[in-house]
C-alpha positions in Angstrom: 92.6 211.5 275.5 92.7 208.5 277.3 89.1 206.1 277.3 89.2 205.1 280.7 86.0 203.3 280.2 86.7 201.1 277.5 89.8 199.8 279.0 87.8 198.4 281.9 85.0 197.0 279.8 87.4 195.1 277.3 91.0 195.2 278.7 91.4 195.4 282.2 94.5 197.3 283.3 95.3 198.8 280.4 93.7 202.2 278.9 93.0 203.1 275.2 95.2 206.0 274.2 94.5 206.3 270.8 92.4 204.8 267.7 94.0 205.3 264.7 93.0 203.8 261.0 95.1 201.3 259.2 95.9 201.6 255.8 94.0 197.9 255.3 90.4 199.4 256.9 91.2 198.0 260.5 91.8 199.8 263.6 94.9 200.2 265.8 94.4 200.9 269.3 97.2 201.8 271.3 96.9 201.0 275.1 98.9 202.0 277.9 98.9 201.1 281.7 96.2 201.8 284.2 98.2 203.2 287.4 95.1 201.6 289.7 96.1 198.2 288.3 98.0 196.3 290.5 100.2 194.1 287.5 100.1 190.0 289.0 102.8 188.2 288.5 102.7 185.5 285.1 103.6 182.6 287.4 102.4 182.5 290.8 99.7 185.3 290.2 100.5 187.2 293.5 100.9 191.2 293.1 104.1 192.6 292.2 105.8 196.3 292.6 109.1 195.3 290.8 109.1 196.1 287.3 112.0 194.2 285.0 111.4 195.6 281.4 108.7 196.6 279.5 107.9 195.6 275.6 105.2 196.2 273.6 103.2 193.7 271.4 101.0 193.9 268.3 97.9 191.7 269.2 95.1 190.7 267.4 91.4 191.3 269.0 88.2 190.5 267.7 86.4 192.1 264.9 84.6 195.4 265.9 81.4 196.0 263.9 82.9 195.9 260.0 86.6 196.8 261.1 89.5 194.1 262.1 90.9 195.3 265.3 94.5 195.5 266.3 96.1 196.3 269.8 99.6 197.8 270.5 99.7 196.4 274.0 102.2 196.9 276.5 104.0 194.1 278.3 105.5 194.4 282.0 108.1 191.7 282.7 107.8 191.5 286.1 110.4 190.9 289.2 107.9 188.9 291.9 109.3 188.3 295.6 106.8 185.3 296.1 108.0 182.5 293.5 111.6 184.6 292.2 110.6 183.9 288.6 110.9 186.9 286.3 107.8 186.3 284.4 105.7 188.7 281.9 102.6 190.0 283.7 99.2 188.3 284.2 96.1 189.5 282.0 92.6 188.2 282.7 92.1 189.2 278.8 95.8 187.6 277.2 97.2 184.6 277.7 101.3 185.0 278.4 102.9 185.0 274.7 99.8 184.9 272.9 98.8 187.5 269.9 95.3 187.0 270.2 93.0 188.0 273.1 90.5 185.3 274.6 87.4 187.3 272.9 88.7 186.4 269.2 89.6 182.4 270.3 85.8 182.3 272.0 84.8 183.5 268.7 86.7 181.2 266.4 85.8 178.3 268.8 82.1 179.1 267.7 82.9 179.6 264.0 85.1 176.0 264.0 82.2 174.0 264.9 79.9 175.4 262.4 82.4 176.0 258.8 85.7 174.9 257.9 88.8 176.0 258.8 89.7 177.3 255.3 86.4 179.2 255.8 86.7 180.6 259.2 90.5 181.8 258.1 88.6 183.7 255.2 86.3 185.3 257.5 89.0 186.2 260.2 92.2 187.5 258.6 94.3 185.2 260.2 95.9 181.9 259.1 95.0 178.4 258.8 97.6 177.0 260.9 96.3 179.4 263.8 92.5 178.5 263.6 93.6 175.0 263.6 95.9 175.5 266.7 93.1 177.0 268.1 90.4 174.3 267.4 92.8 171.6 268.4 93.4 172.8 271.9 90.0 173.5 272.1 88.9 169.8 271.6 92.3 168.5 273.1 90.9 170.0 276.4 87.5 169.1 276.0 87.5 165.3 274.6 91.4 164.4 275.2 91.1 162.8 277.8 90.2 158.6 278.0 86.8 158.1 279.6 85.0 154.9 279.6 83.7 154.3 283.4 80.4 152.6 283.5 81.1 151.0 279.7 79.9 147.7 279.4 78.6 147.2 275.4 81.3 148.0 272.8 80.7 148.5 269.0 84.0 148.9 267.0 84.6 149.2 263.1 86.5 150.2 260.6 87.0 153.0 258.1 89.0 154.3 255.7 91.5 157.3 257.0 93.3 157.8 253.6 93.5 156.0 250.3 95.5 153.2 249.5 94.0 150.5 252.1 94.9 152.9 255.3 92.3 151.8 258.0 91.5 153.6 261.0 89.5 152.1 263.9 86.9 153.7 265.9 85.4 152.5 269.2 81.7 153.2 270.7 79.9 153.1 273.5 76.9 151.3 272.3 74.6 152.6 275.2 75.4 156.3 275.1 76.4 156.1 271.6 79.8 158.0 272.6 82.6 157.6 270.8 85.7 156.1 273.2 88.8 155.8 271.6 89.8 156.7 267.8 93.4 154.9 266.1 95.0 154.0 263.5 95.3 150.4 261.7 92.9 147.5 262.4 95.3 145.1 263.4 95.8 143.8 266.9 98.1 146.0 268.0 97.1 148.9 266.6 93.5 148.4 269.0 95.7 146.7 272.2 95.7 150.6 273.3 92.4 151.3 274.2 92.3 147.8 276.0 95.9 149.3 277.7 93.5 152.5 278.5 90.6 150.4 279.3 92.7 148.8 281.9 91.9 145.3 283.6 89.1 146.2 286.0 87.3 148.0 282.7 88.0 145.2 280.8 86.3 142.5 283.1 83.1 144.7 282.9 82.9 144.5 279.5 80.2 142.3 278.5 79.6 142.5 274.9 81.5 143.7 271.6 79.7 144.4 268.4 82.0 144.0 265.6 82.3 143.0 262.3 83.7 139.2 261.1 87.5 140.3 261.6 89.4 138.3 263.6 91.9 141.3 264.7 89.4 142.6 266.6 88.2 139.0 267.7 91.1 138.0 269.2 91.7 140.7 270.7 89.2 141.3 272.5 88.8 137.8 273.9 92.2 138.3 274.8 91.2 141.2 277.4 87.8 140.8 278.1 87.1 136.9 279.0 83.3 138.6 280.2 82.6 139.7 276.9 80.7 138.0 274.2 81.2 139.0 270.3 77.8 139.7 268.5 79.0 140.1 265.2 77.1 142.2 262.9 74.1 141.8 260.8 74.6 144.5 258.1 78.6 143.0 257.5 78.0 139.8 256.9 74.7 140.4 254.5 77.3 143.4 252.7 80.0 140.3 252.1 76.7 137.9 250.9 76.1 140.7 248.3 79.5 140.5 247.5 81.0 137.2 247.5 77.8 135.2 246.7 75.0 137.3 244.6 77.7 139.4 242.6 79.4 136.5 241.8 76.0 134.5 240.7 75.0 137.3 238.8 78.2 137.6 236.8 78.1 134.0 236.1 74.7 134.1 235.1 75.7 137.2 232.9 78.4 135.2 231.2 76.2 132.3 230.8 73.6 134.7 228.4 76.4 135.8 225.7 74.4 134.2 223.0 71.5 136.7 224.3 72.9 139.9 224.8 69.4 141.5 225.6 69.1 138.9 228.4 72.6 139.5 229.8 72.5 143.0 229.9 69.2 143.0 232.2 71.3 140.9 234.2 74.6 142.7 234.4 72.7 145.9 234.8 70.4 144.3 237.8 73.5 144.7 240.6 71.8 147.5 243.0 68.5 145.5 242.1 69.4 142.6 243.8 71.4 144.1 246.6 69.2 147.1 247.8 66.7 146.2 250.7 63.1 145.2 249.0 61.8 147.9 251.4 64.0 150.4 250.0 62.8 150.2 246.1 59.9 151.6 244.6 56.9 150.1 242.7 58.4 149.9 239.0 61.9 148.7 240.7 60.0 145.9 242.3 58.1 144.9 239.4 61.8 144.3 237.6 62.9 142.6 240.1 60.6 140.0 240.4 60.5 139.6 236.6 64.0 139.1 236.9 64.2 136.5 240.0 61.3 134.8 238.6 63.1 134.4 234.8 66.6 133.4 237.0 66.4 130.2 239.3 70.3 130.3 240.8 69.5 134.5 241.2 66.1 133.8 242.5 67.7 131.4 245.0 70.6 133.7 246.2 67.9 136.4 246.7 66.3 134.5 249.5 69.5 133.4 251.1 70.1 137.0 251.3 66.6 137.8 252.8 66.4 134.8 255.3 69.8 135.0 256.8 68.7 138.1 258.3 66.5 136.3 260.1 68.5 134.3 262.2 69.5 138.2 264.1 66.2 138.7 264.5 65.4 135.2 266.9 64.0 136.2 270.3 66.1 133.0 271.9 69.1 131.3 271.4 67.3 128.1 270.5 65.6 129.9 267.7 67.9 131.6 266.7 70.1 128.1 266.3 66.8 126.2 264.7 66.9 129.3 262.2 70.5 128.9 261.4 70.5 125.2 261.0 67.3 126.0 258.1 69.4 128.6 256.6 72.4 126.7 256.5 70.6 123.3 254.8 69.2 125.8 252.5 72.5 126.8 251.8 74.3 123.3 251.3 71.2 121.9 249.1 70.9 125.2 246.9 74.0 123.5 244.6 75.4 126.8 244.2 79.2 126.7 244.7 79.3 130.8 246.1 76.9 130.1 248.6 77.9 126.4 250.0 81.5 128.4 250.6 80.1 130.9 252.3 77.9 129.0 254.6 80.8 127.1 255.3 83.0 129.8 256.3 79.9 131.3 258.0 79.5 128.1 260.1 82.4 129.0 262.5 81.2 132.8 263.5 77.9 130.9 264.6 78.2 131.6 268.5 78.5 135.3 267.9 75.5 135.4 265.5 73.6 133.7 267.5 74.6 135.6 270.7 72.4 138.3 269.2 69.5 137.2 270.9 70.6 137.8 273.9 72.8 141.1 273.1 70.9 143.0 270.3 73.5 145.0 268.9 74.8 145.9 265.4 77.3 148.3 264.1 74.8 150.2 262.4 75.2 152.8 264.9 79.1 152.9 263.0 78.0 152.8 260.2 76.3 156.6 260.6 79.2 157.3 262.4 81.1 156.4 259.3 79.1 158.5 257.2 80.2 161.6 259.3 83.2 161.1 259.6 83.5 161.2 255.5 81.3 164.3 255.8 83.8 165.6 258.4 86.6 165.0 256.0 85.2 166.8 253.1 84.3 170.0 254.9 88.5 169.7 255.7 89.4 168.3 252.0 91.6 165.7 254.0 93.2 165.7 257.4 97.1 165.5 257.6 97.2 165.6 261.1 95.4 162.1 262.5 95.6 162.8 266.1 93.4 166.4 265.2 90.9 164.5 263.2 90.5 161.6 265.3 89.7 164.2 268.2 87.0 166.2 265.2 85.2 162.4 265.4 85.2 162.4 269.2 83.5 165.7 269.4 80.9 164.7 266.9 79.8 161.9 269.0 79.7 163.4 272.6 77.0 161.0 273.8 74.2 161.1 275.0 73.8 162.5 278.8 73.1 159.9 281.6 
């Protein structure tokens, strides 16, 4: 007996003539047509009365209750006299050569954002490949398209896409902490694309770029943007003091002690002492590491480099900021220690866009949370293989905040 009801609840213009159980535990409905349904045409959507052929499909719908639910749908190929296409009808419930129905892609849409794919293909019966299609379109149609009107602050980084030094870059809005534009490479012309998006007009509005000390990204955006001033970032260039000046002090300090090996093991094993952020260690980590700057001169004195450079960020003015700079640099020079005189000398010629962070206080640490996501992101997907999907996951994890 034919459920008249249920066809007009869950698939209009068709009606459920029987329910039969699978061998598997899910259900097979078998539909037919509803006579008062006039059938629209696929491709102009106007009413037709000529029929062409009819076929019947196997489609997927979603899950009733505990049961997986299948449909044996039929298909009218229809003859329309508006656009002269022969087109397969119109269904408010099935997209034209689709095997799932829109309820089951709503509810994978919903179970995408919350578990991973390998997950949600677990849960549904069906494969990988077709969640991900799914999901892809989905963000494709939501966050494909280039958007950056009213951008005027920037904040662009790096991160590692796979291993073996392959860089990706990623591009934020610094005000509405969106991200723009995702890539690969971290060269020149691997970013010249979003300033190609961008266009001139956006470019000219651009007033400030926050960025590490790589001069890709440098160039490249004084080559498009003669508005914009580069602010590079805080937490980069106190990372590459870690590395280029105190590791390198302590290891030589280390291999200075091998007479005393109980001395140059405090010191080798001090490495996270001596980077981390004072604020950031507890009472008994504190207490080593002041026995160990104060038993250490040439560590001692790379320890306060570290702390006062971060300083010069932190200058309300430009003048300050430069009198702070000129005090860290002498320190610097008259310190004695080769790691640090190089460094202050390489430093010396990124000084306008340290200093222009008085006047534009940003800092990629905003990335640098991004970054962590994005790693987070990955793991949930053990890898991407398909860039132009994950760089689209990123987008959608960083909508923005709203105006």
């Amino acid at each position: 007996m034919r459920d008249a009801m249920l066809g007009v609840v869950f698939w209009e213009g068709r009606l459920v003539d029987s329910c039969q159980e699978r061998a598997d535990g899910s259900l097979l409905l078998t539909l037919s047509e509803d006579p008062s349904h006039r059938p629209r045409c696929g491709r102009c959507g106007s009413d037709c009365v000529l029929l062409h052929e009819r076929r019947r499909r196997r489609v997927r719908d979603r899950d009733g209750f505990d049961r997986r639910v299948w449909l044996d749908v039929p298909i009218r190929r229809l003859d329309c006299y508006q656009c002269g296409a022969r087109a397969a009808e119109r269904l408010s419930w099935l997209d034209t050569g689709e095997r799932i129905t829109h309820r089951l892609r709503a509810w994978i849409e919903a179970l995408v954002q919350i578990l991973p794919i390998a997950h949600v293909a677990q849960l549904t019966g069906l494969h990988w490949h077709t969640i991900k299609r799914i999901d892809h379109r989905r963000l494709q149609t939501r966050y494909g398209a280039f958007d950056a009107q009213g951008v005027r602050r920037l904040v662009m980084d790096e991160f590692a896409l796979h291993k073996g030094h392959r860089y990706a870059t990623v591009i934020m809005d610094a005000e509405r902490m969106r991200v723009l534009w995702v890539g690969e490479g971290n060269s020149r012309e691997a970013i010249r694309p979003f300033f190609e998006l961008l266009g001139k007009e956006g470019c000219q509005h651009i007033e400030a770029v926050a960025m590490d000390m790589n001069t890709a990204f440098d160039l490249e955006v004084r080559a498009h943007c003669p508005n914009a001033e580069v602010v590079y970032d805080l937490f980069h260039v106190v990372a590459r003091f870690g590395r280029e000046v105190v590791d390198r002090v302590r290891v030589d300090q280390a291999n200075a002690l091998r007479s005393a090996p109980a001395q140059r093991q405090v010191i080798k094993r001090s490495r996270w002492l001596l980077l981390r952020n004072r604020d950031n260690l507890g009472n008994e980590q504190v207490v080593k590491l002041e026995e160990l700057l104060a038993a250490n001169a040439p560590l001692a004195t790379v320890y306060l480099l570290k702390t006062a450079i971060k300083e010069i960020w932190f200058a309300p003015s430009i003048r300050d900021g430069a009198r702070r700079w000129k005090d860290w640099y002498r320190l610097a020079i008259e310190s004695g220690i080769a790691p640090a005189i190089a460094f202050a000398k390489r430093l010396r010629k990124y000084r306008r866009g340290i200093l222009a962070s008085a006047i534009f206080p940003l800092n990629t640490s905003i990335l640098e949370g991004v970054n962590n996501r994005i790693k987070v992101i990955k793991r949930m997907a053990y890898g991407f293989r398909d860039s132009a999907y994950f760089f689209l996951k990123i987008k959608a994890a960083f909508p923005g905040k709203a105006r």
